[in-house]
N, C-alpha and C positions, 0 to 999 in steps of 0.2 A: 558615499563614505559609510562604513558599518565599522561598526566598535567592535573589541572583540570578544564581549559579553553576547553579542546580535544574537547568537543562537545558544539556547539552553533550554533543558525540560526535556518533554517527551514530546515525540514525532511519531506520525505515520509514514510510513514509505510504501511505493508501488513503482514497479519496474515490469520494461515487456521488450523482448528484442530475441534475437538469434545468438546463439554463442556453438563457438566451434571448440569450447574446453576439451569434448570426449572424442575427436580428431572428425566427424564430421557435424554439417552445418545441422542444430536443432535450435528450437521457440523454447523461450523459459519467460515464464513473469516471477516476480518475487513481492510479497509484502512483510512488511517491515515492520516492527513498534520497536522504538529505538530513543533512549535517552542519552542527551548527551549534556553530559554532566562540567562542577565549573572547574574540577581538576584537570580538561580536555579529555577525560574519559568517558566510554558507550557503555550503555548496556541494557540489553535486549533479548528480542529473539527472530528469527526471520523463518519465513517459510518459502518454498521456492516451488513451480510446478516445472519440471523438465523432464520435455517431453511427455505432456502428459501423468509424470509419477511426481508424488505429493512429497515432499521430504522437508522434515523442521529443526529446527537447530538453536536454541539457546547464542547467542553470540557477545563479544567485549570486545574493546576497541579503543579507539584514540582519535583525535581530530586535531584540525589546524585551521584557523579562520585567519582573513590578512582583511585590510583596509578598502579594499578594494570589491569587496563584498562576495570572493572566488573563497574556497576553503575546499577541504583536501578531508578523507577519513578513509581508516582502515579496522576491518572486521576481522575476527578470528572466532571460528566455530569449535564446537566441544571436541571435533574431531583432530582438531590442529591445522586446518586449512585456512586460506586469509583471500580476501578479496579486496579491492582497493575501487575508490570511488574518485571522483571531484566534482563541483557543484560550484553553483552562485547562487546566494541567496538574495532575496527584497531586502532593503531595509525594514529593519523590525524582525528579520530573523522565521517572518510567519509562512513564507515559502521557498523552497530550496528544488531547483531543479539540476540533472544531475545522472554523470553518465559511470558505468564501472569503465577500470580504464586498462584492468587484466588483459594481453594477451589472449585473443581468442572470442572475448566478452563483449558482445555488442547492443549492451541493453544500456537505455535510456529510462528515466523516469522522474518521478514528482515526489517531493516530502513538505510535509503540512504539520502545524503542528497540533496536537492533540490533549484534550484534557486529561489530569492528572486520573479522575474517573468516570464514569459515564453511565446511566440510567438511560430506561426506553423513552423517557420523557425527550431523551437529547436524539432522536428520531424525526426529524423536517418532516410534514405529511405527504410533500410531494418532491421529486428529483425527478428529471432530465438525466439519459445516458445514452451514449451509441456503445452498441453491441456487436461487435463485427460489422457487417453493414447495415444493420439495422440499430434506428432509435426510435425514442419512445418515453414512457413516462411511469416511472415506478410512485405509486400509492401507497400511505399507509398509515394504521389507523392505532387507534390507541391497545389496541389487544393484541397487538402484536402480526397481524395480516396485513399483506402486499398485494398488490395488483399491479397488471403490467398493461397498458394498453400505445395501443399505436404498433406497436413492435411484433413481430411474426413470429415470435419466440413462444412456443407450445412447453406446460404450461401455462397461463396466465398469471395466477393465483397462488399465494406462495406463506409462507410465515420470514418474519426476521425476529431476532434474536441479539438483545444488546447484554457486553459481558461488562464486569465490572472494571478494566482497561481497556473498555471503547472499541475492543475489538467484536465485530456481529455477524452473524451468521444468517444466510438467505439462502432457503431452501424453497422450490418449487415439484413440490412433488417429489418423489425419486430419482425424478430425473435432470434436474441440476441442482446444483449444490453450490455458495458462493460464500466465501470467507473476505471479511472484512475491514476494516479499521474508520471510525467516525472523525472525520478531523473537522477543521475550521471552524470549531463551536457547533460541528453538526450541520454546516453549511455543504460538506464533502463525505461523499462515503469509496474508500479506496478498497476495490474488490478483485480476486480471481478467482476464476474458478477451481474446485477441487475437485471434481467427479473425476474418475483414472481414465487416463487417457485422451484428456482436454488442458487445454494450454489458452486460456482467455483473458487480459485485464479487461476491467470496466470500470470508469470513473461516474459515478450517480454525485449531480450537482442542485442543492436545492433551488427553487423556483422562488 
């Protein structure tokens, strides 16, 4: 049973799946920072990689929660375009998983929620993540550098980067690049990639 206060504040979201929107089958993930407020109104921004090309968007919105802990929301970006979700969350509102339910749209994902602001101090020293097929153990220390070991990702060594909406940035060299969102008290770090022409989520879980 969930009230229907259960969910309010600000959220990370991460999504990854296949969508047939542009009439054939391509890979999109999407991350998210998204409030949802106690008028039932969002508001945010999302970023989305398809196929490889980076594109961000400001977004507002509206939702619906029932008793039953399922709830419903819909997005509209600066452009005039809408997308539509559904989801169930935990009791306590602190994870929401959750699929688009567009026509075409076959991404799945996870939203967590996230503090209202966040310093490097809200950085875990160590996370657990699979990376395609590879996992491993991202490291990281108080100045800001990451280490990757276990994992065959070239590379190793890398900097992150925490904003003041918890959103970070994780660069390894010039040659990846990974945009962020810190949820769960910092327990979660919801990532994809952004370098052009890569299409990856990664969920880093701390240890």
């Amino acid at each position: 049973m969930c009230r229907e206060t259960e969910v309010a504040g600000p959220y990370g979201a991460q999504s990854s799946g296949e969508t047939t929107i542009s009439g054939t089958r391509k890979p999109a993930v999407t991350l998210s920072r998204l409030v949802f407020n106690a008028d039932k109104s969002i508001s945010g921004y999302s970023s989305v990689s398809f196929d490889g090309l980076l594109l961000g968007n400001p977004v507002t919105g509206t939702y619906e929660t029932k008793a039953d802990c399922s709830m419903t929301w819909s997005l509209q970006d600066d452009s005039g375009g809408y997308q539509h979700f559904s989801g169930s969350t935990a009791q306590g509102g602190n994870k929401i998983e959750f699929q688009q339910t567009d026509p075409g749209a076959g991404q799945h994902g996870i939203m967590a929620r996230t503090p209202d602001a966040c310093t490097a101090v809200d950085v875990r020293p160590q996370y657990t993540f699979t990376w395609g097929t590879a996992k491993g153990m991202l490291n990281a220390t108080a100045d800001g550098t990451i280490t990757i070991a276990g994992a065959e990702i070239p590379p190793s060594s890398g900097t992150i980067q925490v904003d003041s909406d918890c959103v970070v940035h994780l660069e390894f060299g010039e040659e990846i690049k990974l945009r962020g969102i810190l949820v769960s008290a910092g327990a979660e770090i919801l990532a994809i990639r952004i370098d052009p022409g890569k299409t990856t989520a990664v969920r880093f879980i701390a240890r």
